[in-house]
Structures are given as C-alpha cells and as structure tokens.
Residue frames as a rotation matrix with the C-alpha (Angstrom) as fourth column:
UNK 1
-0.090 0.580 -0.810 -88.60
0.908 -0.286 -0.306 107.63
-0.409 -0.763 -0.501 -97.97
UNK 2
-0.584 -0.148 -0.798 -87.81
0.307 -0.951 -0.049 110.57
-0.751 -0.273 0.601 -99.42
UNK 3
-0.911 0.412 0.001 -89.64
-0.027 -0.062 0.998 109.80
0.411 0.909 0.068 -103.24
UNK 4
-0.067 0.900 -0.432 -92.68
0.995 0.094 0.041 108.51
0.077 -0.427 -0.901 -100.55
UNK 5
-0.257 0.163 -0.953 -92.38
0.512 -0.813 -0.277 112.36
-0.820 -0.559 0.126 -99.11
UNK 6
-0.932 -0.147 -0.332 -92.23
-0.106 -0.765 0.636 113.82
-0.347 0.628 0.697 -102.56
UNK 7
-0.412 0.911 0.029 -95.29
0.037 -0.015 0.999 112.31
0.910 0.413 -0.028 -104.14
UNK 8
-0.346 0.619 -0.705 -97.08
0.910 0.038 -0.413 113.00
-0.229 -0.784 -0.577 -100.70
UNK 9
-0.652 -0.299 -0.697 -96.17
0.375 -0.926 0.046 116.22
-0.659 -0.232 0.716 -101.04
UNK 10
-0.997 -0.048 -0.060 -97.24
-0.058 -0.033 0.998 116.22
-0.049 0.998 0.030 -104.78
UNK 11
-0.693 0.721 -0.009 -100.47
0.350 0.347 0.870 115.24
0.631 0.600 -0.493 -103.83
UNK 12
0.121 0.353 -0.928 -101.68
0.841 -0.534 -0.093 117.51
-0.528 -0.769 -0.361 -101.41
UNK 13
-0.664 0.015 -0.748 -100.98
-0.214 -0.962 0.170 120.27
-0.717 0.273 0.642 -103.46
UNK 14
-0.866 0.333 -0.372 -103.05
-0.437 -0.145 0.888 119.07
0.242 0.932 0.271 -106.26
UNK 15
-0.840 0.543 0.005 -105.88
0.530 0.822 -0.208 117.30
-0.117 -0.172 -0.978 -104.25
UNK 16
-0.506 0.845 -0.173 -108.02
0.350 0.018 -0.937 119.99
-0.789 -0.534 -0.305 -104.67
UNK 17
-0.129 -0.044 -0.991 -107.54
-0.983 -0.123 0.133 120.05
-0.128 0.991 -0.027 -108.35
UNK 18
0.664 0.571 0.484 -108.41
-0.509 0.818 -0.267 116.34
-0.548 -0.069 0.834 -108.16
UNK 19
-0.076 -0.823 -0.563 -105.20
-0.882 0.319 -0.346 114.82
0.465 0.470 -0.750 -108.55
UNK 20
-0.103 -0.249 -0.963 -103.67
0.231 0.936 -0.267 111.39
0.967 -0.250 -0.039 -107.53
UNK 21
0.748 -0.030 0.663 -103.60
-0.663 0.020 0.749 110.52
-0.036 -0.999 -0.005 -103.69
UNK 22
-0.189 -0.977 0.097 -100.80
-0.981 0.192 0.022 109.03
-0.040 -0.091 -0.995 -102.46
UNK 23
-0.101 0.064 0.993 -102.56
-0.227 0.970 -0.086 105.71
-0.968 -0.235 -0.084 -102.40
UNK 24
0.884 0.416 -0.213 -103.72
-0.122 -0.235 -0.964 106.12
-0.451 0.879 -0.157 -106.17
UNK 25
0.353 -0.921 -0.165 -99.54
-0.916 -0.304 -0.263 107.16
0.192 0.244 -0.951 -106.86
UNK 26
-0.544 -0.605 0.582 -98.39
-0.719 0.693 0.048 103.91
-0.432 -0.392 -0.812 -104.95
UNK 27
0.571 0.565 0.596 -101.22
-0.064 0.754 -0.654 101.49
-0.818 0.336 0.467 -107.02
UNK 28
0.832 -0.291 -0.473 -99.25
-0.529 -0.157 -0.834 102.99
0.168 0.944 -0.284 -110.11
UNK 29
0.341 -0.929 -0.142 -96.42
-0.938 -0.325 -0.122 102.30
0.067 0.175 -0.982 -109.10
UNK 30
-0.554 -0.447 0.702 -96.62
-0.424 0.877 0.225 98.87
-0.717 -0.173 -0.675 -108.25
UNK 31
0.623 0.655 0.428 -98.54
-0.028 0.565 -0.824 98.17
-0.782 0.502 0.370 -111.40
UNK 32
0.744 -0.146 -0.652 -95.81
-0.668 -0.210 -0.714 99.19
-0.033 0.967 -0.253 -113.41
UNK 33
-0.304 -0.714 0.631 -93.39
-0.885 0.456 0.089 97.09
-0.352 -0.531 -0.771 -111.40
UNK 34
0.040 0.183 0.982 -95.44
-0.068 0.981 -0.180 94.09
-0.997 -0.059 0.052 -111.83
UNK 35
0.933 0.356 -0.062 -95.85
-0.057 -0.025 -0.998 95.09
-0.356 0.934 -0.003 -116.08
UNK 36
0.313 -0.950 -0.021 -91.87
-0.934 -0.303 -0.189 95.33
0.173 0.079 -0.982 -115.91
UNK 37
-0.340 -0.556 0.759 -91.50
-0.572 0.762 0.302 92.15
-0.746 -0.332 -0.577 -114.25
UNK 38
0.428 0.624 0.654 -94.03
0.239 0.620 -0.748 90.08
-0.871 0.477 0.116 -116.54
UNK 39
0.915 -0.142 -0.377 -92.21
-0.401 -0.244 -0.883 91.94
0.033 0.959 -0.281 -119.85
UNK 40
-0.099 -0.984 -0.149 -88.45
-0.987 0.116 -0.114 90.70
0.130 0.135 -0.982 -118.88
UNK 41
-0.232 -0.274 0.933 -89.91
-0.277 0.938 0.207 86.91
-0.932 -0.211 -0.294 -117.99
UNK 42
0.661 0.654 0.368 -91.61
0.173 0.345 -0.923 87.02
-0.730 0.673 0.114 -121.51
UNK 43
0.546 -0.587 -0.597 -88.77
-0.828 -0.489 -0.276 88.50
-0.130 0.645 -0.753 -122.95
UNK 44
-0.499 -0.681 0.537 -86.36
-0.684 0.689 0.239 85.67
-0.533 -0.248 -0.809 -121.42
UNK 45
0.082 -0.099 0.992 -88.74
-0.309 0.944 0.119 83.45
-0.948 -0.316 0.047 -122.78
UNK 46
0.979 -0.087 0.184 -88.73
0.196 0.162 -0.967 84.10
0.054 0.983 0.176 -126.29
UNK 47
0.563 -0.532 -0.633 -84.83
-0.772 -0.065 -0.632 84.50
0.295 0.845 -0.447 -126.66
UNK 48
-0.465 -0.257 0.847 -84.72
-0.453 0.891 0.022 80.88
-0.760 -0.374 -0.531 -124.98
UNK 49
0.649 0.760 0.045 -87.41
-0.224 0.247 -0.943 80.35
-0.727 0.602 0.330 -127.83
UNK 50
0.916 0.096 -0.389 -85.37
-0.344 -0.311 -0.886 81.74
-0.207 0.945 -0.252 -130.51
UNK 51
0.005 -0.990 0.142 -81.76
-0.991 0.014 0.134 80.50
-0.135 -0.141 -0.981 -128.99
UNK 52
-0.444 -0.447 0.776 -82.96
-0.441 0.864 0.245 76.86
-0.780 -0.233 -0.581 -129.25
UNK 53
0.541 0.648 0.536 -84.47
0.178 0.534 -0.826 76.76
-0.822 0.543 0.174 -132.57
UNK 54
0.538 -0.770 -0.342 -81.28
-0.787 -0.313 -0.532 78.23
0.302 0.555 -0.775 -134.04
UNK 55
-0.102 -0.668 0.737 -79.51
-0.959 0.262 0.104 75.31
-0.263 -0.696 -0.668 -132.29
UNK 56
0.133 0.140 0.981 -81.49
-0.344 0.935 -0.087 72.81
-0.929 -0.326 0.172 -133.30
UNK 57
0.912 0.163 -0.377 -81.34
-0.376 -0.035 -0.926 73.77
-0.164 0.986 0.029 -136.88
UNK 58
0.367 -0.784 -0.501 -77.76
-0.922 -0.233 -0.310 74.08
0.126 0.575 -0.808 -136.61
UNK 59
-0.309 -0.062 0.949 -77.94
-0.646 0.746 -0.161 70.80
-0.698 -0.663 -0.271 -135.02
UNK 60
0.640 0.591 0.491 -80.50
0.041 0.612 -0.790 69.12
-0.767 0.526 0.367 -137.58
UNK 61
0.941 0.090 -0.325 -78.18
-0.285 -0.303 -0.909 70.17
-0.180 0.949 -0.260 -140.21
UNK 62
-0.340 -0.932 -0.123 -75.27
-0.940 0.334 0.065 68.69
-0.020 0.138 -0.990 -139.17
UNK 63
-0.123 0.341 0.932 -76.88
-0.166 0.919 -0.358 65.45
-0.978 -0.199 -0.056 -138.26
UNK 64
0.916 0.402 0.011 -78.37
0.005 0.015 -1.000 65.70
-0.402 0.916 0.012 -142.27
UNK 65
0.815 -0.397 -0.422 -74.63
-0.559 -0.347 -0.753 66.19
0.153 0.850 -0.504 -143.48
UNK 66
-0.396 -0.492 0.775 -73.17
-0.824 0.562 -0.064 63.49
-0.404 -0.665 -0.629 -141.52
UNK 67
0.107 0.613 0.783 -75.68
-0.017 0.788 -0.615 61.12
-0.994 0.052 0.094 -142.76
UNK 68
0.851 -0.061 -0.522 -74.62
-0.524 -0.166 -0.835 62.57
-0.036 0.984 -0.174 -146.62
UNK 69
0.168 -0.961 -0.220 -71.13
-0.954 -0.103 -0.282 61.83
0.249 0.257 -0.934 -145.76
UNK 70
-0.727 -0.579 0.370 -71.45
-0.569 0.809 0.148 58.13
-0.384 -0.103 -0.917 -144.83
UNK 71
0.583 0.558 0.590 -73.82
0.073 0.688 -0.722 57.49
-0.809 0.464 0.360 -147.01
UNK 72
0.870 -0.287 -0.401 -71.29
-0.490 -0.413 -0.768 58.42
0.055 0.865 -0.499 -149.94
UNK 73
-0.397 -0.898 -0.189 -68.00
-0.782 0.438 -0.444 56.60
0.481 -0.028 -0.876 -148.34
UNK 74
0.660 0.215 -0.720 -69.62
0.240 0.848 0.473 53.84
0.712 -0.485 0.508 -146.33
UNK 75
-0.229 -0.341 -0.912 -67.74
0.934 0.187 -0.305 54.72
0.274 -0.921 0.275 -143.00
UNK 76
0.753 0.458 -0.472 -67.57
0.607 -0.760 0.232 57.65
-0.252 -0.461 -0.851 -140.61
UNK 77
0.631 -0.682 0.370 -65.12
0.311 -0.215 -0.926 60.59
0.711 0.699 0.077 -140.79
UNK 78
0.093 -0.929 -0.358 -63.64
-0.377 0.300 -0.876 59.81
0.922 0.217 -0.322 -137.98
UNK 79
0.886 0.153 -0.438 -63.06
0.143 0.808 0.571 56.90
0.442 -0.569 0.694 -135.58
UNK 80
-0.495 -0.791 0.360 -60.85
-0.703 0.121 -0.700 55.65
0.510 -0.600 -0.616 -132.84
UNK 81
-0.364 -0.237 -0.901 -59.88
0.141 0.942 -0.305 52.64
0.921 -0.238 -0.310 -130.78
UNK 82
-0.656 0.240 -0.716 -61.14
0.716 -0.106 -0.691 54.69
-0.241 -0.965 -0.103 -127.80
UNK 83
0.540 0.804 0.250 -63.90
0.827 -0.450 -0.337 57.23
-0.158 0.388 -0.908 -127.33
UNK 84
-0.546 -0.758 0.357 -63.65
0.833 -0.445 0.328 60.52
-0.089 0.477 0.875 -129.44
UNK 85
0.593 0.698 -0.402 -65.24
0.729 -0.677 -0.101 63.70
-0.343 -0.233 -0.910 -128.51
UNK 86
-0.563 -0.824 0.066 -64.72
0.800 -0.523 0.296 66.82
-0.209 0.219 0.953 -130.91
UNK 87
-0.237 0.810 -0.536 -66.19
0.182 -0.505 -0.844 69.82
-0.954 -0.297 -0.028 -131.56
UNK 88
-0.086 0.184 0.979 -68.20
0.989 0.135 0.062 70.20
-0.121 0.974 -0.193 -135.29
UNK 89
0.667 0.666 -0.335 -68.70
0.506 -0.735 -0.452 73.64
-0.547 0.131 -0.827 -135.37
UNK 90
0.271 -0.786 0.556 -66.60
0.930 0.064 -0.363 74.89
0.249 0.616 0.748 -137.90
UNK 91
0.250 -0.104 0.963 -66.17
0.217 -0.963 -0.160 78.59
0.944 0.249 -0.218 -136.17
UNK 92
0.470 0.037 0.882 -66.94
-0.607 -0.712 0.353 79.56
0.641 -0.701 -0.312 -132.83
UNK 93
-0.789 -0.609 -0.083 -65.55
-0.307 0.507 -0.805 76.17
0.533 -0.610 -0.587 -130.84
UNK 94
0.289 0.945 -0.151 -67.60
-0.226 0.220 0.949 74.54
0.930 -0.241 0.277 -128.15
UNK 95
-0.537 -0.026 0.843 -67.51
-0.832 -0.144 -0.535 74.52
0.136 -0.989 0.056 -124.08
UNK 96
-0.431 0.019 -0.902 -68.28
0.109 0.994 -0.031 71.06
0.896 -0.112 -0.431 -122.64
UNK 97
0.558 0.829 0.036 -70.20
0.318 -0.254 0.913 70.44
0.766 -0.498 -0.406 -118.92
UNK 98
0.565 0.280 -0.776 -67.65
0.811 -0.020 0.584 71.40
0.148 -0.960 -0.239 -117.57
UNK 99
0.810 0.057 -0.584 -66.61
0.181 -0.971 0.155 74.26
-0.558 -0.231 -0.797 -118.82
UNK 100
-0.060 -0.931 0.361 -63.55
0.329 0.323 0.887 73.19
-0.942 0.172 0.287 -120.86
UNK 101
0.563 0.628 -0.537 -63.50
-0.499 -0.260 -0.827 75.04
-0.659 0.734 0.167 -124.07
UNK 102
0.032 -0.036 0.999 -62.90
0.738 0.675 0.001 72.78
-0.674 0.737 0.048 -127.61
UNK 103
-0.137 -0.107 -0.985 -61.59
-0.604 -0.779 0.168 74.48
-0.786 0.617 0.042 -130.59
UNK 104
0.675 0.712 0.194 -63.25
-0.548 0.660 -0.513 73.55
-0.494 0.240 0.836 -133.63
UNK 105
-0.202 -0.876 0.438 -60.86
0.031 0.441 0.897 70.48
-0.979 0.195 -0.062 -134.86
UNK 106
-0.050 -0.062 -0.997 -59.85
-0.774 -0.628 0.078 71.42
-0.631 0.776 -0.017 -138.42
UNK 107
-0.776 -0.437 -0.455 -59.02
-0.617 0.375 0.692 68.03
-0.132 0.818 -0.560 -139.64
UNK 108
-0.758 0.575 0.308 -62.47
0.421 0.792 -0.442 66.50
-0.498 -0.206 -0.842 -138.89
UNK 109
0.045 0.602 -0.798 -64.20
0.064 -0.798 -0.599 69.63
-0.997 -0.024 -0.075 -140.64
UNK 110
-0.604 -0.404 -0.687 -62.05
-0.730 -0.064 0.680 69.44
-0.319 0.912 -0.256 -143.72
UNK 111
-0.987 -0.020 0.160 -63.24
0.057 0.884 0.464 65.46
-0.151 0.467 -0.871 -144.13
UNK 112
-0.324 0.945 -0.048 -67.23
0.193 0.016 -0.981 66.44
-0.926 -0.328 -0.187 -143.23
UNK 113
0.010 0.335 -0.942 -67.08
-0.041 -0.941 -0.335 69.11
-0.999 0.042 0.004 -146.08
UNK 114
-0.949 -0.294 0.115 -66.85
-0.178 0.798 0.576 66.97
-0.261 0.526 -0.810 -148.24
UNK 115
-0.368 0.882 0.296 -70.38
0.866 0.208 0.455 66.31
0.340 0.424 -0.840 -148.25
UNK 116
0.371 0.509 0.776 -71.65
0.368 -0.848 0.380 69.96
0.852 0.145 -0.502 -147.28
UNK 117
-0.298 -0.291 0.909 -70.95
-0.062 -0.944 -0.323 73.16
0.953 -0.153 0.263 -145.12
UNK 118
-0.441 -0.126 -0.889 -71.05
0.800 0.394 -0.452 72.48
0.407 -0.911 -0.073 -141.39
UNK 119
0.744 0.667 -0.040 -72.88
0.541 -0.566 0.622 75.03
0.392 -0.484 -0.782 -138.99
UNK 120
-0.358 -0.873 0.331 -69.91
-0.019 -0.348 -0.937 77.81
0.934 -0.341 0.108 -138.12
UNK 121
-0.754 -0.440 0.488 -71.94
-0.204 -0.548 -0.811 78.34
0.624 -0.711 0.324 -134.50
UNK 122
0.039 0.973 -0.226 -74.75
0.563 0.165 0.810 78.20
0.825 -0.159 -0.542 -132.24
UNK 123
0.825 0.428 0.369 -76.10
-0.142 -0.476 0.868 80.13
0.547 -0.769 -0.332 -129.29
UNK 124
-0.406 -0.710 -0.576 -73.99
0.387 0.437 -0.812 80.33
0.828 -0.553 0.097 -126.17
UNK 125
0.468 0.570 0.675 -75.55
-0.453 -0.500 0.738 80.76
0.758 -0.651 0.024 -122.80
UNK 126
0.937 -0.275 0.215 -73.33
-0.166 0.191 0.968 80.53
-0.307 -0.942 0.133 -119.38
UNK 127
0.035 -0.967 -0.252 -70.11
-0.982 -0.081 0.173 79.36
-0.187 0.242 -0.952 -119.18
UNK 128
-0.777 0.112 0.619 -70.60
0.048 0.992 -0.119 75.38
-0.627 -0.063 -0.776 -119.69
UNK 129
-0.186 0.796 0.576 -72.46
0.764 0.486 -0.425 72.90
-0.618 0.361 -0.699 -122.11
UNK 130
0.463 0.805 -0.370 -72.47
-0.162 -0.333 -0.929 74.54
-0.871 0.490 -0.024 -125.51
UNK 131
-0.293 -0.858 -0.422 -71.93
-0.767 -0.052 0.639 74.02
-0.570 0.511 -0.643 -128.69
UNK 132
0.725 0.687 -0.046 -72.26
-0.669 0.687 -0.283 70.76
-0.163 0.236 0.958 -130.69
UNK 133
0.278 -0.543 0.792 -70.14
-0.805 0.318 0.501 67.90
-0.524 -0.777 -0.349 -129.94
UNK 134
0.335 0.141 -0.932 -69.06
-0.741 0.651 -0.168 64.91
0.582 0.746 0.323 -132.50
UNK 135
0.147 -0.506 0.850 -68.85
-0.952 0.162 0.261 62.40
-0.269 -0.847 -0.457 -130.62
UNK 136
0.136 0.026 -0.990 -67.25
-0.540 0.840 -0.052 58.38
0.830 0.542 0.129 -131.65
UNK 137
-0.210 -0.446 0.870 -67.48
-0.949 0.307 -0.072 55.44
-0.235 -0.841 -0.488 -129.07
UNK 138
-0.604 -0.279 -0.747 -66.76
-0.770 0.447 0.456 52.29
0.207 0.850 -0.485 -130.10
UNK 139
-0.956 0.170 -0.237 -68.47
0.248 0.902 -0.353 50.46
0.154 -0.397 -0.905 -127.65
UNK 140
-0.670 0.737 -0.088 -71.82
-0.698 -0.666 -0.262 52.26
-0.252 -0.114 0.961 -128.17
UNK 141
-0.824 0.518 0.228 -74.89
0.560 0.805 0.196 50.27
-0.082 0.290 -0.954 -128.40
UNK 142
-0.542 0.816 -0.200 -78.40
-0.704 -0.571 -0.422 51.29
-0.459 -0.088 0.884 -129.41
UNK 143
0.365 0.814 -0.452 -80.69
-0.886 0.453 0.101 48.86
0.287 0.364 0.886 -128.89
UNK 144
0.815 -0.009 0.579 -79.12
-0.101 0.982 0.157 45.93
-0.570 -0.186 0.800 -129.94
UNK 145
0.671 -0.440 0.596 -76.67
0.661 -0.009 -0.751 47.01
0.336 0.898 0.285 -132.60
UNK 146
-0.494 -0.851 -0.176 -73.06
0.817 -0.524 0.242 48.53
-0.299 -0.024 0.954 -132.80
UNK 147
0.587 0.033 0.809 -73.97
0.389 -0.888 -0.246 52.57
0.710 0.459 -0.534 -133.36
UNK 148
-0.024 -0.372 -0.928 -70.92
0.980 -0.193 0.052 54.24
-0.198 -0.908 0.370 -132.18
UNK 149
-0.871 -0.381 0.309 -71.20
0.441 -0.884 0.153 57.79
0.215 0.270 0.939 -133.50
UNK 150
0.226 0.964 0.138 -73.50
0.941 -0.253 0.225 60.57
0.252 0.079 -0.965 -132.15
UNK 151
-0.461 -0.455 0.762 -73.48
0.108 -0.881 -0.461 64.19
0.881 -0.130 0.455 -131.98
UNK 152
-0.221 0.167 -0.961 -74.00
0.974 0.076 -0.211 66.25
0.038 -0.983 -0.180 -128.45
UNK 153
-0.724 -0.097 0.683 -75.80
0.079 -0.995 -0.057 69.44
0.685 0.013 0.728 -127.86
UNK 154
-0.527 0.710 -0.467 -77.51
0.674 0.015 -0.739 71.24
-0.517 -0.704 -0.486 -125.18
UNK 155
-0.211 0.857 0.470 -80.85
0.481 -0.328 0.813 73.61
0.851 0.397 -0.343 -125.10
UNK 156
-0.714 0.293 0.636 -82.01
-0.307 -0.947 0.092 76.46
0.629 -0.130 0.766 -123.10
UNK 157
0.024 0.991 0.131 -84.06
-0.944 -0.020 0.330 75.44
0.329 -0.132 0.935 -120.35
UNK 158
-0.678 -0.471 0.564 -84.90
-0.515 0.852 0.092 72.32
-0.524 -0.228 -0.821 -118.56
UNK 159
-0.378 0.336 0.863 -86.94
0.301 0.926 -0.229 69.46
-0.876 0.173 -0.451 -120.57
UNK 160
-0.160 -0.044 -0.986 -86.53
-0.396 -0.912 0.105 70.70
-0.904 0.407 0.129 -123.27
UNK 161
0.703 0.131 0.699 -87.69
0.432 0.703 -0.566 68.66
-0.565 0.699 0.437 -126.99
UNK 162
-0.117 -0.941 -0.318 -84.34
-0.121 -0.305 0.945 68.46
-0.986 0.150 -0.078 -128.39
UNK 163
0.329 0.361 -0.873 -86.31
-0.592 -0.641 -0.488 68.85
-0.736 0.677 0.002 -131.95
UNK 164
-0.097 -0.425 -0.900 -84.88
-0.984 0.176 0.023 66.19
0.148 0.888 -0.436 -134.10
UNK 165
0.805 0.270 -0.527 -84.96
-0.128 0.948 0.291 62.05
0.579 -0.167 0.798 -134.62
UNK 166
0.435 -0.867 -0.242 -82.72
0.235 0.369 -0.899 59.93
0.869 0.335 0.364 -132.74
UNK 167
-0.346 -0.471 0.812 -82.10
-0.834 -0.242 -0.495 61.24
0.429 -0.849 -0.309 -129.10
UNK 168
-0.183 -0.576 -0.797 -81.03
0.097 0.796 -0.597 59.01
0.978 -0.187 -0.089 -126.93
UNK 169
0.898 0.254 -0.360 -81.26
0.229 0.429 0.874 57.53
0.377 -0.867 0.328 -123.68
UNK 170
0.111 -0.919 0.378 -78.35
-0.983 -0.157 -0.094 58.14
0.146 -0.361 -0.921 -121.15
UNK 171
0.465 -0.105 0.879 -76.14
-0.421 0.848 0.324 54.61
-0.779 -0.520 0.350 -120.70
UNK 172
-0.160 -0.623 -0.766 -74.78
-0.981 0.188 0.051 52.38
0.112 0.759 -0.641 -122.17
UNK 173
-0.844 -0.036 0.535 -76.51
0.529 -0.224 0.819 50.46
0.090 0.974 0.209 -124.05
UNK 174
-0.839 0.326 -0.435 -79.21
-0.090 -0.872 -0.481 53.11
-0.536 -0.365 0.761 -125.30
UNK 175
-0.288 0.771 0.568 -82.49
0.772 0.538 -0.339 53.62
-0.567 0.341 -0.750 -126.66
UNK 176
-0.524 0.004 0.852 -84.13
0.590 -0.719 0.366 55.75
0.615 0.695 0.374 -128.40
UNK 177
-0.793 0.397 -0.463 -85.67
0.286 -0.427 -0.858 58.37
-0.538 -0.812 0.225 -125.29
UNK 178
-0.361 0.932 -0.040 -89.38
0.885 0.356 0.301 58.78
0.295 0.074 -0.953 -125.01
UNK 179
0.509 0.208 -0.835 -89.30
0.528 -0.842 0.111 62.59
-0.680 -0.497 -0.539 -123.62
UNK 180
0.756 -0.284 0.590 -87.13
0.436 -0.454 -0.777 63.60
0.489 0.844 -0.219 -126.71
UNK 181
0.402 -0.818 0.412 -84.33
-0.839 -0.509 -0.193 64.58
0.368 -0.268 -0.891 -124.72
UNK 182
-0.171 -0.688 -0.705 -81.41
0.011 0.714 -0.700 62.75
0.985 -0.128 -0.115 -123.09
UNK 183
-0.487 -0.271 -0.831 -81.38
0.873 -0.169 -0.457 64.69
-0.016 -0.948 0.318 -119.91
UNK 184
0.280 0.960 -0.012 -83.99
0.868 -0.248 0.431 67.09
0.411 -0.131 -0.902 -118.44
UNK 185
0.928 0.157 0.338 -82.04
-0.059 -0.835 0.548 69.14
0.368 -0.528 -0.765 -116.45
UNK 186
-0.048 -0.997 -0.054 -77.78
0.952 -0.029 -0.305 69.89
0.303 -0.066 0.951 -116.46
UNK 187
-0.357 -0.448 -0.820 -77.39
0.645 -0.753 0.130 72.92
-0.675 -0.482 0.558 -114.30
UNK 188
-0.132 0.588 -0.798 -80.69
-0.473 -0.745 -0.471 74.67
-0.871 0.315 0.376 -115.92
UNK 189
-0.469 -0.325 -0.821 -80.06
-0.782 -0.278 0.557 72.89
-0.409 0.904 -0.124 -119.57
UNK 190
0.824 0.537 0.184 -81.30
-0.469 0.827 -0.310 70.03
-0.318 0.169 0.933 -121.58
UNK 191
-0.609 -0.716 0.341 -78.67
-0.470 0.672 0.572 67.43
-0.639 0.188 -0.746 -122.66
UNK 192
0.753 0.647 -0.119 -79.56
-0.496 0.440 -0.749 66.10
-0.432 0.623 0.652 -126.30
UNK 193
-0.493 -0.600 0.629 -77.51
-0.102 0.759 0.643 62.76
-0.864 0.253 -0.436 -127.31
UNK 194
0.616 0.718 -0.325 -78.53
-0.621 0.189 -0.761 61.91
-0.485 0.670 0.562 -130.97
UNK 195
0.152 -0.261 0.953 -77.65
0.193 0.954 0.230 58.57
-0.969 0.149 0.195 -132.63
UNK 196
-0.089 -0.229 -0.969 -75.65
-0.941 -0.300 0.158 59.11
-0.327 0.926 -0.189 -136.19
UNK 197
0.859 0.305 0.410 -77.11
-0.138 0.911 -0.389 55.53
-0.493 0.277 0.825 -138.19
UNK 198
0.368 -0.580 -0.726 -74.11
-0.907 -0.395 -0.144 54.60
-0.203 0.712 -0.672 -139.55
UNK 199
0.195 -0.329 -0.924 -71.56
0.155 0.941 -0.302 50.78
0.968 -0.085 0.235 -140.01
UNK 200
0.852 -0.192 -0.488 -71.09
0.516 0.475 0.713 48.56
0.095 -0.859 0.504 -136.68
UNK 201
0.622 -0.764 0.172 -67.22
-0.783 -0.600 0.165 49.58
-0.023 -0.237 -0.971 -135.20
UNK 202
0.941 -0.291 -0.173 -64.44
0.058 0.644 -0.763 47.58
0.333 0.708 0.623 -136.63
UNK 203
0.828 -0.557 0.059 -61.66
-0.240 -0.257 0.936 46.80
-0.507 -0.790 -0.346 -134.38
C-alpha cells in the first residue's frame, strides 16, 4: 500500500508535466513482472537443455567404451550370480531413486579403463536419480536373447529422448522402447535403461 501511495503521489505531482498516471505506473509494472516471469521459465529451460545433453554425452560415451571393452576381451567387466548395480562415474558418485548415494566403485573403473577414460560426472539435479548406473542382471532378456548388462541414467524433465540407441522398455523381458525413453516421468525425470550388446550370461 504504501509503494501504491508513493507512485500516486509521484504522479500527481508530475501530471501536469505529463507524466505517468498511476494506471500507466501499474501497466509497467505488471509488464515487467510478466518479462521476469517468461525470462526465468526460458532460463530453466535451457539449463535443462544444456544439463541433459552433457548427460547424454557422458552417457553415449560410456556406452561407446563399454562396447570397446567387450569387444577386445569377449566378456563384460563385471558380472554376478545375482543382479549388480554400480556406479560408472569415475568421480562424483551417483544417487539412485531413492536417494541412496553410490560411490564410484574403483575396481570396476580400473577394469573399464582399460579400453578408455570413463566420464568423471554428470549434472545433478534434486536429491534422487542421478548419475549413471552400470548395471548386470543375469536374467535379463531383450527380445528374445540373454542381454544382461545395461547402463542407467536419468534426464531433466519428463519424456524426455534419452538421445542414444538401445533404451529399453521397463520389465522383464524388454524391448527396445518406441518413445526413446524407459520411463516418462520419475518424480519430474526421465528414466533411460540402455541395453549394453554383449555374450548371453553363463552360470
């Protein structure tokens, strides 16, 4: 009330110097409001832009050094008799859906690097569901065939094209998903499953 009194004020003294009117003063003002509000959604949406195309790179590039590393030994770099869920990032760690954070696991890095330099990081947004996930399950199917290894990351945003071959269906067994993502929509995120081609699991 009182800023409403000042520019009243303000304009009455200058109206006959052909200043603003108080209605004139109050158009500004909600025009800049609305130019404020429209710059911070455009803002939000490019560094959702720019957070998930760093992600997917760092994403595409592990997938690309995974595929180096069992095409050179003929197996994966590492399995289990049950499922195995680690994080690949070789730096920052990685936070799961439900919040649980994953330090990155040294002896699965060491064997990757072998064929090339893991991603050290990727975006983080909230507390839950980031990161990039290595995941082994023996009893994976895709399609029709044994593929138990695939990595996990999320994206900014719901439905979100998780930017790379290979994403999966949720289940078990899976396909290859038609919407490019796994999941549309984890508490705001996308959920990308991608399928590492690799040998059947050998019990």
């Amino acid at each position: 009330m009182e800023v409403l009194a000042i520019i009243n004020q303000a304009a009455i003294k200058h109206k006959d110097a052909k200043g603003f009117t108080i209605v004139e003063l109050l158009i500004v003002i909600v025009v800049i409001g609305i130019l404020a509000a429209v710059s911070i959604v455009a803002y939000n949406r490019v560094s959702q832009k720019a957070s998930n195309a760093s992600t997917i790179s760092a994403a595409s590039n592990t997938l690309k050094i995974l595929q180096a590393y069992i095409t050179e030994h003929g197996k994966y770099p590492q399995v289990a008799t049950s499922e195995l869920t680690r994080c690949i990032l070789s730096s920052s760690g990685c936070e799961n859906s439900i919040g649980t954070f994953a330090a990155p696991e040294p002896g699965l890095i060491a064997e990757v690097a072998r064929a090339g330099t893991l991603p050290a990081s990727v975006p983080f947004s909230g507390s839950s569901r980031n990161g990039i996930f290595y995941q082994y399950a023996p009893t994976l199917i895709v399609g029709s065939a044994s593929q138990p290894l695939m990595i996990t990351y999320w994206l900014q945003g719901t439905n979100q094209a998780c930017g790379v071959t290979g994403v999966l269906t949720s289940g078990n067994p899976r396909n290859i998903s038609s919407t490019g993502y796994t999941s549309g929509d984890e508490d705001g995120k996308t959920r990308c499953n991608v399928t590492v081609p690799g040998p059947a699991h050998s019990s």
